[in-house]
C-alpha positions, -999 to 999 in steps of 0.1 A, spaced: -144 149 24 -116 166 42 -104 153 72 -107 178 106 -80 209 109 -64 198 143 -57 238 147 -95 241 150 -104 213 168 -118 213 203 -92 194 229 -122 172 242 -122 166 205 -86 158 198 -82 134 228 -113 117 221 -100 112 182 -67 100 197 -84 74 220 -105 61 190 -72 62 164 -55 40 195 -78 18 195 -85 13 162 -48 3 161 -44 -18 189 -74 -36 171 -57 -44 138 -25 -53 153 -38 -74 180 -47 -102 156 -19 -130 157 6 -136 124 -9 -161 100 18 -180 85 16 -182 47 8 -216 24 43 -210 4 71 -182 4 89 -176 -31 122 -152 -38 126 -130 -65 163 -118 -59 188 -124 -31 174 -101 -6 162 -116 24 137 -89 20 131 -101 -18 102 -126 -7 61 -132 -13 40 -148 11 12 -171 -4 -17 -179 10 -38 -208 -9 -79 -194 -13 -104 -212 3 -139 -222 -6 -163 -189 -7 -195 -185 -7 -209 -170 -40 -175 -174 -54 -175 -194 -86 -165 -225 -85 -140 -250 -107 -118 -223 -121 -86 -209 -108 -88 -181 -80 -78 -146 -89 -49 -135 -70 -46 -103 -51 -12 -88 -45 -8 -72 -17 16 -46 -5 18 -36 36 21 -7 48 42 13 77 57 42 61 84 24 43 104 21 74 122 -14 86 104 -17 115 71 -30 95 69 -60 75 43 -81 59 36 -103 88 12 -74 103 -10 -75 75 -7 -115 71 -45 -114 85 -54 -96 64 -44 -113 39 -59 -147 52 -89 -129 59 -88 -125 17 -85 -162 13 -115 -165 21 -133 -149 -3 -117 -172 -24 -89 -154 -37 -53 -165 -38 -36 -140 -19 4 -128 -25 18 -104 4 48 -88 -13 80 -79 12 103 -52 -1 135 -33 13 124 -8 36 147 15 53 172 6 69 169 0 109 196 23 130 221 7 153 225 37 170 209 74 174 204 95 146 220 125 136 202 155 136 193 164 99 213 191 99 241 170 112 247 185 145 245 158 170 226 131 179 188 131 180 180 101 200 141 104 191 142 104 155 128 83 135 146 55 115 147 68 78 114 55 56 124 41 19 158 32 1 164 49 -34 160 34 -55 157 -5 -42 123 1 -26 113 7 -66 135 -20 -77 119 -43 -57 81 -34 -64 90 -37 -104 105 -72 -101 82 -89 -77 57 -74 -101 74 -89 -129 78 -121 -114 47 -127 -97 26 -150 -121 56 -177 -126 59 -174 -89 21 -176 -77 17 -207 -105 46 -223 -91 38 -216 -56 2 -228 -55 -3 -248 -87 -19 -232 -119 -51 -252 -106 -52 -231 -76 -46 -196 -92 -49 -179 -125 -21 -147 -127 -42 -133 -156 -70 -117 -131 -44 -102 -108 -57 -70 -85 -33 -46 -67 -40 -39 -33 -18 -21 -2 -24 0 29 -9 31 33 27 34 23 16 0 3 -13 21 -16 12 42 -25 34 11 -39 4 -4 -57 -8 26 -74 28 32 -84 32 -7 -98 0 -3 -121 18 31 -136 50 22 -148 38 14 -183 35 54 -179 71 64 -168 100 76 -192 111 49 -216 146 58 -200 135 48 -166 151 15 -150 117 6 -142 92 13 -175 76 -15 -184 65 -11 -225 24 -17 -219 3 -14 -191 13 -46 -166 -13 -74 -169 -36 -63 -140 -76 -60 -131 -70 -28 -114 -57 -15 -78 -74 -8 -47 -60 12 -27 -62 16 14 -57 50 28 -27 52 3 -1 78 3 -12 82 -35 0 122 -37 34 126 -21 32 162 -30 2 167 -6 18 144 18 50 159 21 30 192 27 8 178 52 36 160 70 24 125 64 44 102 86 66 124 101 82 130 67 86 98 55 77 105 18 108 130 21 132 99 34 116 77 10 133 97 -18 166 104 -4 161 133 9 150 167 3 175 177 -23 164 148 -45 125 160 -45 127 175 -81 145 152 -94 124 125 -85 90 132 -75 81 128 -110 90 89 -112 79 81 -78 44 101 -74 15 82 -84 -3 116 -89 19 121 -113 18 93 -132 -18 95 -146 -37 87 -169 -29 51 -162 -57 33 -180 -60 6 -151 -95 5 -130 -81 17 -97 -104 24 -64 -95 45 -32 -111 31 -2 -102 60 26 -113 70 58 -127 100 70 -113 108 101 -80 90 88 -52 106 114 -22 96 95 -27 98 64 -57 126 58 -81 117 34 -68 149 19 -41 130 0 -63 104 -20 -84 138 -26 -59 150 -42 -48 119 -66 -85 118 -74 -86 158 -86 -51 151 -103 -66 122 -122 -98 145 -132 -74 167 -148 -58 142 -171 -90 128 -178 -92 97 -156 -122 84 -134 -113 73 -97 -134 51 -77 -134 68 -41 -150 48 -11 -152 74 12 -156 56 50 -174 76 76 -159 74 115 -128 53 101 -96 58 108 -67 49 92 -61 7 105 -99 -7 99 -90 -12 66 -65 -41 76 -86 -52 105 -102 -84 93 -129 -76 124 -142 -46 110 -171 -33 87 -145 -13 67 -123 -45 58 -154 -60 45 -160 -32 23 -127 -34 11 -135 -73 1 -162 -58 -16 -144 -37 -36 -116 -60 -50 -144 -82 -58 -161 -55 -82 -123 -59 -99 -115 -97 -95 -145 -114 -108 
């Protein structure tokens, strides 16, 4: 389904869209920070950490084995000001559906001290955004909390608790984007400082209103160009779209479902549409949830119907 075309749309229409995107967001941020069970490093990064959160008992779930563990990646257009403490209900909200839950921080862009420069360097431009993304440590740090995550989950919450082997990928938004990306690396160049030589030991990924096609995003504008920051610019998009673009990383041969909002305002169901036709072409079956009347935060909103179908869909990949 294809989201609205703003230029069409009624203004009684618009505002009432931007009253119920406002809301939805005040929603899913206005749940308080739930602190984790254990925090882990995997490099010297203040920004190089996982959150654990321990499962707890769920119905259905089965019982006397270790809990699969989700990873989870948050979203916020790759930009500074976002870290994984907004989607830390979320990811509580996981526990109990008895998985063990990791929230994966990453370097982000980096936060200005003082006004921008216009991007075509001719004085300041107070209102612009911070820059989304660092090239390449965003990437570096994706692969090696990837790499690291069973000995870190095992030693964070007791092979008792968690079993590494039935691992699912899961991230909102910019994090979608990171998710799908992390189950594809078995598929970059073996040149690449981030190919991994087989397919990384995972279930599959879900992804939440991900930014899974940068090239549709950047066309679309998606986050006020963040895809475009994310890469260093738009001199480098040639160069490396082609290692950073989920859409064109495919076939993967890793289950991986697109839960996605219909009436998604920033990031337009248009782009998992077009990951799903680009991984058609090469031959590869999507799982698309499409959500009617949701917009882009449900998804992370453990209050919501459309977080408990997102439950519902790592559970068709963790059990």
């Amino acid at each position: 389904m294809s989201a609205a075309d703003p230029s069409t749309s009624p203004p009684a229409a618009d505002a009432a869209s931007g009253r119920r995107a406002a809301a939805e967001e005040a929603s899913a941020f206005g749940h308080a920070p739930v602190p984790p069970d254990a925090t882990a490093s995997y490099g010297d990064h203040p920004d190089q950490v996982v959150d654990f959160y321990r499962p707890a008992p769920a119905e259905g779930a089965p019982t006397g084995r270790p809990a699969p563990l989700v990873a989870l990646f948050h979203g916020g257009a790759w930009r500074a000001a976002y870290d994984r403490a907004h989607v830390s209900p979320l990811a509580a909200h996981l526990t109990t559906h008895g998985y063990a839950v990791a929230s994966v921080e990453y370097r982000r862009g980096p936060a200005l001290e003082a006004p921008q420069e216009g991007r075509d360097g001719s004085g300041p431009a107070p209102d612009a955004l911070p820059p989304a993304g660092r090239w390449p440590d965003t990437f570096d740090d994706v692969a090696a909390a990837l790499d690291a995550l069973p000995a870190l989950a095992v030693r964070a919450l007791g092979a008792d608790v968690v079993d590494p082997r039935r691992t699912v990928l899961t991230g909102h938004s910019a994090g979608g984007h990171l998710a799908l990306w992390a189950a594809a690396r078995h598929v970059l160049p073996p040149e690449s400082p981030w190919h991994r030589p087989s397919p990384p030991p995972v279930r599959g990924v879900v992804a939440l209103a991900p930014i899974a096609d940068l090239t549709s995003a950047i066309r679309l504008g998606v986050c006020s160009g963040a895809v475009v920051d994310l890469l260093g610019g738009p001199d480098y998009l040639t160069a490396r779209l082609p290692d950073a673009d989920p859409a064109a990383l495919l076939p993967t041969g890793i289950a991986t479902t697109i839960v996605h909002g219909t009436t998604d305002n920033e990031v337009p169901s248009q782009v998992s549409q077009a990951f799903a036709r680009a991984a058609a072409v090469a031959g590869e079956e999507v799982v698309a949830a499409w959500l009617p009347g949701t917009g882009h935060f449900p998804l992370i909103d453990p209050s919501t119907a459309a977080c408990a179908a997102v439950a519902d869909e790592i559970a068709q990949l963790a059990w």
